[in-house]
MARBA-3410 file (N, C-alpha, C, O; in Angstrom, 1 decimal):
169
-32.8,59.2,-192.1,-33.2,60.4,-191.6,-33.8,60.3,-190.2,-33.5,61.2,-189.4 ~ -34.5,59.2,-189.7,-34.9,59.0,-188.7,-33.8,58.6,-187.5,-34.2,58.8,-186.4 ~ -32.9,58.2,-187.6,-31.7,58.3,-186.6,-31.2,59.3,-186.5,-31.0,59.7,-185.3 ~ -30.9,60.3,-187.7,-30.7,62.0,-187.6,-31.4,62.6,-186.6,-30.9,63.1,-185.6 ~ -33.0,62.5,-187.0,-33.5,63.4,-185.7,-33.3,62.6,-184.8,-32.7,63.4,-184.0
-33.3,61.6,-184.3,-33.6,61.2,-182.5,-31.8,61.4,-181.9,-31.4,61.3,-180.7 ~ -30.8,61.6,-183.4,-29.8,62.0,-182.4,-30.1,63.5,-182.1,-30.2,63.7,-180.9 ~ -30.2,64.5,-183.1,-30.3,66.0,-182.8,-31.0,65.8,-181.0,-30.6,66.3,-179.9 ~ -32.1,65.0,-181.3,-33.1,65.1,-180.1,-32.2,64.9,-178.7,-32.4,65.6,-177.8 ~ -31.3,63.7,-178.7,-30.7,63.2,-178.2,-29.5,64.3,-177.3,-29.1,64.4,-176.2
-29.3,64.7,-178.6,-28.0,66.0,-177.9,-28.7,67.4,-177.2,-28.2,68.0,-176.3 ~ -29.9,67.8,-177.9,-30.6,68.7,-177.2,-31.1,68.0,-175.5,-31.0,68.8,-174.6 ~ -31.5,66.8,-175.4,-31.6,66.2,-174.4,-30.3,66.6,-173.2,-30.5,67.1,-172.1 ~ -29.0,66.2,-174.2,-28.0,65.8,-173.1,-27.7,67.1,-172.6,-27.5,67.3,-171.4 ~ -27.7,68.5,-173.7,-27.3,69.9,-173.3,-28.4,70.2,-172.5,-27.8,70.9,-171.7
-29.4,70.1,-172.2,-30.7,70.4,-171.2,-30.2,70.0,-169.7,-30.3,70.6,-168.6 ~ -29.6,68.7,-170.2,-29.7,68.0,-168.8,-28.2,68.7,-168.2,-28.2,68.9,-167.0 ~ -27.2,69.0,-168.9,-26.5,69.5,-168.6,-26.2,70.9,-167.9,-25.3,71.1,-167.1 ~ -27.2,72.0,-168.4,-27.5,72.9,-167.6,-28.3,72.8,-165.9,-28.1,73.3,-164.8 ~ -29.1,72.0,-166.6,-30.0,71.6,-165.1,-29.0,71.2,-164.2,-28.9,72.0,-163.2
-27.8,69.9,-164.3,-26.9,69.8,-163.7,-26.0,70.9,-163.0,-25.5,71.0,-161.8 ~ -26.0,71.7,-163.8,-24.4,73.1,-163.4,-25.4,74.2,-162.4,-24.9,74.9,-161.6 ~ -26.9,74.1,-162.7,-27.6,74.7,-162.1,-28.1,73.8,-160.4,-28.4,74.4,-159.4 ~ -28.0,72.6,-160.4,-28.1,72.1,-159.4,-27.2,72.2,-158.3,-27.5,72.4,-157.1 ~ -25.8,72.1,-159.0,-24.5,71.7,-158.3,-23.7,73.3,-158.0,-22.5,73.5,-157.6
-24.6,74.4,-158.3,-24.1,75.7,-158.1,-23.7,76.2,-156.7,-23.1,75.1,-156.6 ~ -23.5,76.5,-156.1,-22.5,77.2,-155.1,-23.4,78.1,-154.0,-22.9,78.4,-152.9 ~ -24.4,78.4,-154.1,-25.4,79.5,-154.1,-26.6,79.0,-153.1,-26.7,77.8,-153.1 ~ -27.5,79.5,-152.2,-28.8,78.8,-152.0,-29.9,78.9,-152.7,-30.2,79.9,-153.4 ~ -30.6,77.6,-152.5,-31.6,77.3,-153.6,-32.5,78.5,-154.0,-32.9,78.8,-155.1
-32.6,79.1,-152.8,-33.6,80.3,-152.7,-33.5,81.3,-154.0,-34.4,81.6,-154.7 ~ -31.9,81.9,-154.1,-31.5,82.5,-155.1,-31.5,81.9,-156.2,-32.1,82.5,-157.1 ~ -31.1,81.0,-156.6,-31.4,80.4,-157.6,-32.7,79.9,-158.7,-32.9,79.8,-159.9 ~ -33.6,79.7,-157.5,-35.0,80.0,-157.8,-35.3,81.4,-158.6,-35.6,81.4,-159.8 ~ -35.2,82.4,-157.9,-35.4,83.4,-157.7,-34.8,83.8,-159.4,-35.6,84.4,-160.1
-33.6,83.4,-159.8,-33.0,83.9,-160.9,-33.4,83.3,-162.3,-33.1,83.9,-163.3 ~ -34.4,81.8,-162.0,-34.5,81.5,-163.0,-36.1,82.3,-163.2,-36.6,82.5,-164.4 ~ -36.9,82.7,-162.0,-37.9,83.2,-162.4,-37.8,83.8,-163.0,-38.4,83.7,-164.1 ~ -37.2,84.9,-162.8,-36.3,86.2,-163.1,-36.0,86.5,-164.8,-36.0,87.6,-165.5 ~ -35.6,85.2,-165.1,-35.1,85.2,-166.3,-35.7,84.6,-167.4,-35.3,84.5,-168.6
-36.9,84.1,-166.8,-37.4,83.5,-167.8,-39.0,85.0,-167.9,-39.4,85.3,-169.1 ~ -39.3,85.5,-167.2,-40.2,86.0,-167.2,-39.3,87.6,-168.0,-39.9,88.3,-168.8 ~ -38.7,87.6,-167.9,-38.1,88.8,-168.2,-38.6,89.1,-170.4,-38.3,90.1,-171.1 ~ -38.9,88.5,-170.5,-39.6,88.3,-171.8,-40.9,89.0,-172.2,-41.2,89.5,-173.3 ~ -41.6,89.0,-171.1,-43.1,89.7,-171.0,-42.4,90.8,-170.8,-42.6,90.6,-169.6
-41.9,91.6,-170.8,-41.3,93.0,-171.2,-40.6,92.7,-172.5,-39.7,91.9,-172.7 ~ -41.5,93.9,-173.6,-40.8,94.0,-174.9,-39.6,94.5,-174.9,-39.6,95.8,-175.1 ~ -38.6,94.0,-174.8,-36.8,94.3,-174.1,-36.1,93.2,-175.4,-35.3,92.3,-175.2 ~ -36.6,93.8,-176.7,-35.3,93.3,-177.9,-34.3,93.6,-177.3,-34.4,94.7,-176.7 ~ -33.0,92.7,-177.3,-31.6,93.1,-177.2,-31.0,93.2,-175.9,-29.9,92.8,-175.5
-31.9,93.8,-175.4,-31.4,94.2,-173.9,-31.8,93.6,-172.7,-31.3,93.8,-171.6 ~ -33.2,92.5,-173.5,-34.0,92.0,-172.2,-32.9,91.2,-170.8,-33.4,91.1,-169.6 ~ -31.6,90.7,-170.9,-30.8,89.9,-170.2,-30.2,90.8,-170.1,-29.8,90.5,-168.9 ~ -29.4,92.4,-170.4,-29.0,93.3,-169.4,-29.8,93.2,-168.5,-29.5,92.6,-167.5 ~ -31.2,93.9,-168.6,-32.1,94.0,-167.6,-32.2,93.9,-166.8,-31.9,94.6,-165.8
-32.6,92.5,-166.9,-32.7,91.0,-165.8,-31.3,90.6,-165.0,-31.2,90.0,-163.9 ~ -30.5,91.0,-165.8,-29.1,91.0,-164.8,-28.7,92.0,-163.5,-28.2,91.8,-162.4 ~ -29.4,93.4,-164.4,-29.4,94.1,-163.3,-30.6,94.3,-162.0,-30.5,94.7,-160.9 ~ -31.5,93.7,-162.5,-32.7,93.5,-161.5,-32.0,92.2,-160.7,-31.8,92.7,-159.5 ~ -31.6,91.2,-160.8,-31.3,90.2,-160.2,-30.1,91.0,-159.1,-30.2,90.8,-157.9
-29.3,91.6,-159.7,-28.9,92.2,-158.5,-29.6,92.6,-157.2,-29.2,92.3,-156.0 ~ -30.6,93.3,-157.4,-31.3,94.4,-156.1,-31.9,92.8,-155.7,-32.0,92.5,-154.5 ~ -32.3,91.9,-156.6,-33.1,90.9,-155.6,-32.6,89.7,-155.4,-33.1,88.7,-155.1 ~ -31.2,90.1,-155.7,-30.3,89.0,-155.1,-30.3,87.7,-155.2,-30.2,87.1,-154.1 ~ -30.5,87.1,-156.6,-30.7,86.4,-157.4,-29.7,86.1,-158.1,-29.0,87.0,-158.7
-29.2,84.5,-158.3,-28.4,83.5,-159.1,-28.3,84.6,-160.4,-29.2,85.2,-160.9 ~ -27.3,84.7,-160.7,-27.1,86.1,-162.2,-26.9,84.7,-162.7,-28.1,84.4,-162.6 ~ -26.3,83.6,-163.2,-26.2,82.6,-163.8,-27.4,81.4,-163.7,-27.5,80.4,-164.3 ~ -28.1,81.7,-162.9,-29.9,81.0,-163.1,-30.5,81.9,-164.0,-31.3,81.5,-164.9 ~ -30.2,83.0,-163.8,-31.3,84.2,-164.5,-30.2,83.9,-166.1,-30.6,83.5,-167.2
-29.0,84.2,-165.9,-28.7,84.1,-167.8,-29.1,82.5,-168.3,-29.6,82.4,-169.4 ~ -29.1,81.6,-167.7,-29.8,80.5,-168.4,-31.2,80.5,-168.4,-31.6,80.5,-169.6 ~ -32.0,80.6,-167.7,-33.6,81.2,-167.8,-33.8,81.9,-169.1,-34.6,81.6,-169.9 ~ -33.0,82.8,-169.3,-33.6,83.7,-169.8,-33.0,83.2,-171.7,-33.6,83.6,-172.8 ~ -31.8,82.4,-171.4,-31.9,81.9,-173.0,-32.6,81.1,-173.5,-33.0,81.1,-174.7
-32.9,80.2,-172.5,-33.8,79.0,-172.8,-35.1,79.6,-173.0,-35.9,79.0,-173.8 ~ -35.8,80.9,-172.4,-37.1,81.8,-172.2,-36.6,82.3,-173.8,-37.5,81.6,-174.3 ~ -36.1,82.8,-174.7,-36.0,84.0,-175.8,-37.0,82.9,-176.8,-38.2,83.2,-176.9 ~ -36.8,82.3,-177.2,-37.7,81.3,-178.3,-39.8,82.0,-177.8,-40.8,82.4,-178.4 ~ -39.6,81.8,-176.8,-41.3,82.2,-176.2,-41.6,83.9,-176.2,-42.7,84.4,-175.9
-40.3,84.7,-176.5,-40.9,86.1,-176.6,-41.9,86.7,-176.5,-42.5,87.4,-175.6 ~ -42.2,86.4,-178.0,-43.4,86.9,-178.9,-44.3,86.4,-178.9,-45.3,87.1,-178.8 ~ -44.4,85.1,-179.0,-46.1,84.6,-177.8,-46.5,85.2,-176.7,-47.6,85.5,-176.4 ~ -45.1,85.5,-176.0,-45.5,85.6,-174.7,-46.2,87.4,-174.7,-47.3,87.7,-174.3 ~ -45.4,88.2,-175.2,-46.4,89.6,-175.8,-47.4,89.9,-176.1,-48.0,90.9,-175.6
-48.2,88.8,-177.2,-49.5,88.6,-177.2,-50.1,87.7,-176.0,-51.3,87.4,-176.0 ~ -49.3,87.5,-175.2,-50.3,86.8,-173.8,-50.4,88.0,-173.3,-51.6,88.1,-173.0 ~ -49.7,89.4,-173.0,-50.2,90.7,-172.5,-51.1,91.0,-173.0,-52.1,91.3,-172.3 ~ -51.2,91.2,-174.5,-52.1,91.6,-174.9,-53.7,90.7,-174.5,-54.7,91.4,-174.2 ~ -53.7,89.9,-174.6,-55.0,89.0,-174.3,-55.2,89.1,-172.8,-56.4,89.4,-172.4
-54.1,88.9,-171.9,-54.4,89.2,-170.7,-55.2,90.4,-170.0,-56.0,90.5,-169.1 ~ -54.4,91.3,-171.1,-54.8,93.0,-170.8,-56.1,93.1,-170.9,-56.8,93.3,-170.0 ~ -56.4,92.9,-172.3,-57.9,92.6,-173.1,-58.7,92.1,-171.9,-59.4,93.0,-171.4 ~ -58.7,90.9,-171.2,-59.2,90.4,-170.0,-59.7,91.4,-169.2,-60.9,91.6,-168.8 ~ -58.5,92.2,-169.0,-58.9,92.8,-167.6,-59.3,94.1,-167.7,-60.1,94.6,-166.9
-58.8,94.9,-168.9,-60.0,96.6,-169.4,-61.3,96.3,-170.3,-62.3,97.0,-170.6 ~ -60.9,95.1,-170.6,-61.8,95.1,-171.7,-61.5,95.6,-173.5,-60.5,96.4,-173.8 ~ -62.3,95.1,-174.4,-61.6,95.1,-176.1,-61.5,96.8,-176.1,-60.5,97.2,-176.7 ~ -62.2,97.8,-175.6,-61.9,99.2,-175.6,-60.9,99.6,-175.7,-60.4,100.3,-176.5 ~ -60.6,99.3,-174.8,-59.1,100.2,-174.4,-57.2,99.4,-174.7,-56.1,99.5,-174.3
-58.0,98.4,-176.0,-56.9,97.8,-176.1,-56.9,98.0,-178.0,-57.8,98.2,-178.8 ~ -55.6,98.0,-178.2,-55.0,98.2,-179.6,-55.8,97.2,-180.5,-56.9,96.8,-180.2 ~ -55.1,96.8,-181.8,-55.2,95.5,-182.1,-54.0,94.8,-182.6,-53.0,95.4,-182.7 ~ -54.0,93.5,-182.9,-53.0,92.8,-183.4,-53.0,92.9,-185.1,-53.9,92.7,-185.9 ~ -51.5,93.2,-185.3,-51.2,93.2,-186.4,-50.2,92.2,-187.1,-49.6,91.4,-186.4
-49.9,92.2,-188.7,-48.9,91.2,-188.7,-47.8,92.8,-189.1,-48.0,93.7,-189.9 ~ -46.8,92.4,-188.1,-45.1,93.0,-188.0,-44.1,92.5,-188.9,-43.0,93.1,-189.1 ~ -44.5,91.2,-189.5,-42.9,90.1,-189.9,-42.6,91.2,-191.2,-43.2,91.7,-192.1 ~ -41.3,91.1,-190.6,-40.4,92.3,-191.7,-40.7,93.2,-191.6,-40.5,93.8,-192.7 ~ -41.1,93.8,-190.9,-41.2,95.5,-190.8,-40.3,96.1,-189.6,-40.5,97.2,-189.1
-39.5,95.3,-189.2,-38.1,95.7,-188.0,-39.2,96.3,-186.9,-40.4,96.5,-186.8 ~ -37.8,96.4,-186.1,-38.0,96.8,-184.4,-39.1,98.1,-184.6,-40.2,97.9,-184.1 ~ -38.9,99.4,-185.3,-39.5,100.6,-185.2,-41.1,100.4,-185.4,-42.1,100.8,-184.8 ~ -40.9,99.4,-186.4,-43.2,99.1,-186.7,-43.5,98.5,-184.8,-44.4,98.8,-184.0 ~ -42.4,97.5,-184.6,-42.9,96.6,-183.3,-43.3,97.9,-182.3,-44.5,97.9,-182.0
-42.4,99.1,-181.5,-42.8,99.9,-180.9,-43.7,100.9,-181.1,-44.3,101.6,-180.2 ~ -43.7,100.9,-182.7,-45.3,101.8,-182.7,-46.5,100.9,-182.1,-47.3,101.4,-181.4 ~ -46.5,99.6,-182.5,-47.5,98.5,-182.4,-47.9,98.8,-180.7,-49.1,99.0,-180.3 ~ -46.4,98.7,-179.7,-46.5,98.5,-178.6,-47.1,100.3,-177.8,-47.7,100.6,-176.8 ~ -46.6,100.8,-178.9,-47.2,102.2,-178.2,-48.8,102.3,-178.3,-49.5,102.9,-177.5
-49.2,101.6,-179.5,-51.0,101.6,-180.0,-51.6,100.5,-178.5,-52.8,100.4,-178.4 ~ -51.1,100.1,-178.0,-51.9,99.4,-177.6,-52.1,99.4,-176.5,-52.3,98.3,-176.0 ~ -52.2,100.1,-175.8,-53.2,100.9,-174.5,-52.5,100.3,-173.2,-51.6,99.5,-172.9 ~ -53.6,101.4,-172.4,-53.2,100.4,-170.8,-53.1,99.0,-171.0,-52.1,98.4,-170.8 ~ -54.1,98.5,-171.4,-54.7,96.9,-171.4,-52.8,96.0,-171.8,-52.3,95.1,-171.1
-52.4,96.3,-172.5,-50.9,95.7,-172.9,-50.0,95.5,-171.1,-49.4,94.7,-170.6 ~ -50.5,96.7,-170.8,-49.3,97.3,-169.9,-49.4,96.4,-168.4,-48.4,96.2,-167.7 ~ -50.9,96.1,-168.2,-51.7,95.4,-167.7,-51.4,93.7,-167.5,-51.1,92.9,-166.6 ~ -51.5,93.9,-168.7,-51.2,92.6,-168.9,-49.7,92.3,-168.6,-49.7,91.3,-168.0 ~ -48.8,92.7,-168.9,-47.3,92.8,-168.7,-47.0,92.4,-167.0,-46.4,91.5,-166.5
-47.6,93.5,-166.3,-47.6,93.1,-164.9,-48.1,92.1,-164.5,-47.4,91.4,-163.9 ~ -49.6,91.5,-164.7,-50.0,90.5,-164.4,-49.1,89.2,-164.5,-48.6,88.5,-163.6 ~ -48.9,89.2,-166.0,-48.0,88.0,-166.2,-46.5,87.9,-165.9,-45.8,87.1,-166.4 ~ -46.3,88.9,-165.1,-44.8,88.8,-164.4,-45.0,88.5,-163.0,-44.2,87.7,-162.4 ~ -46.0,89.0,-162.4,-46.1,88.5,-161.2,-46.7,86.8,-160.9,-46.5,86.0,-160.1
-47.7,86.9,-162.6,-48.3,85.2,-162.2,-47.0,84.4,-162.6,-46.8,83.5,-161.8 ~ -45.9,84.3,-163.6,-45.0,83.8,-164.0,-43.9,83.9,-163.4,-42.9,83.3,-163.7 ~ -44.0,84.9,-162.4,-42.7,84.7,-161.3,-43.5,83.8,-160.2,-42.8,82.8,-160.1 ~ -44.3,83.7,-159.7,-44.8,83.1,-158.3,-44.2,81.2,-159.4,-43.3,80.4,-159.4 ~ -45.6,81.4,-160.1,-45.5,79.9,-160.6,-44.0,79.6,-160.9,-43.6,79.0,-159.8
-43.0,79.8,-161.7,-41.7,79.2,-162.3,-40.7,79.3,-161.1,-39.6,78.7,-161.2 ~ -40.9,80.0,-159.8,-40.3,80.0,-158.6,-40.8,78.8,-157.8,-40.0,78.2,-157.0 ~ -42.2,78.4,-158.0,-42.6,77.6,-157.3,-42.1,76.6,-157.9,-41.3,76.0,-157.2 ~ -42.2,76.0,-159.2,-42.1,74.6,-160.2,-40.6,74.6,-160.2,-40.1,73.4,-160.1 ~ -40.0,75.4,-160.2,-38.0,75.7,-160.8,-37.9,74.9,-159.0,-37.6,73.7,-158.9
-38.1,75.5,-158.0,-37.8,74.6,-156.7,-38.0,73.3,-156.3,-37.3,72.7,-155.6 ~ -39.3,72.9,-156.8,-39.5,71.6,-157.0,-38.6,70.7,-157.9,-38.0,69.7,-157.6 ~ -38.5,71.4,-159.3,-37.5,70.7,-160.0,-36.2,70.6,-159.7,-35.4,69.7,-160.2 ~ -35.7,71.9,-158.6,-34.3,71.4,-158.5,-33.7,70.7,-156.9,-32.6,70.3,-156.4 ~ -35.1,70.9,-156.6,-35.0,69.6,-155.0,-35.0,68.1,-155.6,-34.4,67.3,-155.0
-35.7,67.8,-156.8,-36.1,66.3,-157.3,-34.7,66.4,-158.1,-34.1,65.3,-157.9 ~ -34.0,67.2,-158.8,-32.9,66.7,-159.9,-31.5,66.5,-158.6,-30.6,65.8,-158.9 ~ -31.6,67.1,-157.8,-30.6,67.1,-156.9,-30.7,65.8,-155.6,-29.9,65.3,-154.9 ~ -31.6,65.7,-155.8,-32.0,64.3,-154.9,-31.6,63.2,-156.3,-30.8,62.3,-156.2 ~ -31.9,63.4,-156.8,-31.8,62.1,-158.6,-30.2,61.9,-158.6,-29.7,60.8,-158.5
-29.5,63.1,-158.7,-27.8,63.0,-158.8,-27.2,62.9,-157.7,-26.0,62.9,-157.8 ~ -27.7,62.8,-156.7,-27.0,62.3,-155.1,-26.8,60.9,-154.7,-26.0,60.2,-154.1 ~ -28.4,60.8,-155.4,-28.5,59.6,-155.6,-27.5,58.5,-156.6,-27.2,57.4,-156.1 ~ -27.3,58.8,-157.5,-26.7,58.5,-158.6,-25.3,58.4,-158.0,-24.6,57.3,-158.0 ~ -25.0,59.7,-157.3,-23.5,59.4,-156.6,-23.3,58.5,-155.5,-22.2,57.9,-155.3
-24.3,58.4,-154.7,-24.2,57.6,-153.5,-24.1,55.9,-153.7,-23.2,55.3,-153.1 ~ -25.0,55.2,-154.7,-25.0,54.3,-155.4,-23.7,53.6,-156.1,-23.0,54.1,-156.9 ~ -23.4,52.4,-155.7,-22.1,52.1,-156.1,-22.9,52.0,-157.8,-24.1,52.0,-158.2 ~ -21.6,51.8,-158.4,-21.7,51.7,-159.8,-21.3,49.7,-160.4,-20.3,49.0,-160.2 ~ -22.3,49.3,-161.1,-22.4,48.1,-161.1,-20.7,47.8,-162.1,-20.7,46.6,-162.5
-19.7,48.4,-162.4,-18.4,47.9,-162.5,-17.6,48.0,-162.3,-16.6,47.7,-163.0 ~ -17.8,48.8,-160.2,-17.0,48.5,-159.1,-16.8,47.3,-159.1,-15.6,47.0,-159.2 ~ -17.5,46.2,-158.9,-17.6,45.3,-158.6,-17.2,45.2,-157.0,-16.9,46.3,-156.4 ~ -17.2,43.6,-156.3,-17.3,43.7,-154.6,-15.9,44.3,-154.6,-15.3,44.6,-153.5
END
C-alpha cells in the first residue's frame, strides 16, 4: 500500500510540474501571465458555482491576461472554494463587526438554492469581505506566481544549457 501512495504522489507531482512547465514555456509576457494566474485562482472568493471560469475568462480579457494561466489557476484554485467563502465571511465579520453579519450554517446536501439563500443572509460584512480578499489575493499570488515563474524558468534553462552526463566528450 505504501508504494501505491508515493506513486499516486509521484504522478500528482509529475502533472504539477508539468503545468508549471507549459506555463513557463508559454508564448506570452510574464506580466500577463502573472496576471491570469491571479486572476484565476482568486476568482473563487466569488460564490460563482459553475460559472466561476466563464467569468474569469471574460474578465481576463478587459485585463489582458494569460486566458490559459487563468484556466489553470483556476482548476488547481476549485478544491479551496468553500474555505475560501468562509474566509469572506470572517474577513467581513472583521471589518463591520458580528452585527451586521449572518451566521454559518451546515448546507451539505441541501443543493445550490439553500447555498444562495445562505449567501443572501449574510450581509454587507460577506460582500466586504469578498472584495478584500480579491484584492489581498490578487496583489499576493501576482507577486509569489512571478517569483515562482522567474525561479522555474531559470531551473529549466538551466537544465537545457547543461550538457547531459550521456553526451559524453
Amino acid at each position: 500500500m505504501k508504494g501505491r501512495e508515493q506513486g499516486v504522489f509521484r504522478g500528482l507531482g509529475r502533472w504539477i510540474r508539468y503545468y508549471l512547465l507549459r506555463l513557463v514555456r508559454v508564448r506570452d509576457e510574464q506580466r500577463r501571465v502573472q496576471k491570469g494566474i491571479a486572476l484565476g485562482a482568486v476568482m473563487h472568493f466569488i460564490p460563482t458555482p459553475g460559472i466561476g471560469l466563464a467569468v474569469a475568462l471574460i474578465i481576463a480579457v478587459f485585463l489582458r491576461a494569460n486566458k490559459a494561466a487563468t484556466t489553470i489557476a483556476n482548476v488547481f484554485a476549485a478544491p479551496a472554494a468553500v474555505p475560501m467563502w468562509f474566509l469572506n465571511y470572517w474577513v467581513g465579520k472583521l471589518f463591520v463587526g458580528a452585527k451586521n453579519t449572518g451566521h454559518v450554517v451546515d448546507l451539505h446536501g441541501q443543493g445550490f438554492v439553500a447555498m444562495w439563500h445562505w449567501l443572501a443572509s449574510q450581509g454587507v460584512g460577506f460582500f466586504i469581505g469578498i472584495g478584500v480578499n480579491m484584492v489581498v489575493g490578487f496583489v499576493v499570488l501576482y507577486v509569489v506566481s512571478g517569483w515562482v515563474l522567474r525561479r522555474a524558468a531559470a531551473r529549466f534553462q538551466s537544465r537545457r544549457a547543461s550538457p547531459s552526463p550521456e553526451s559524453g566528450p
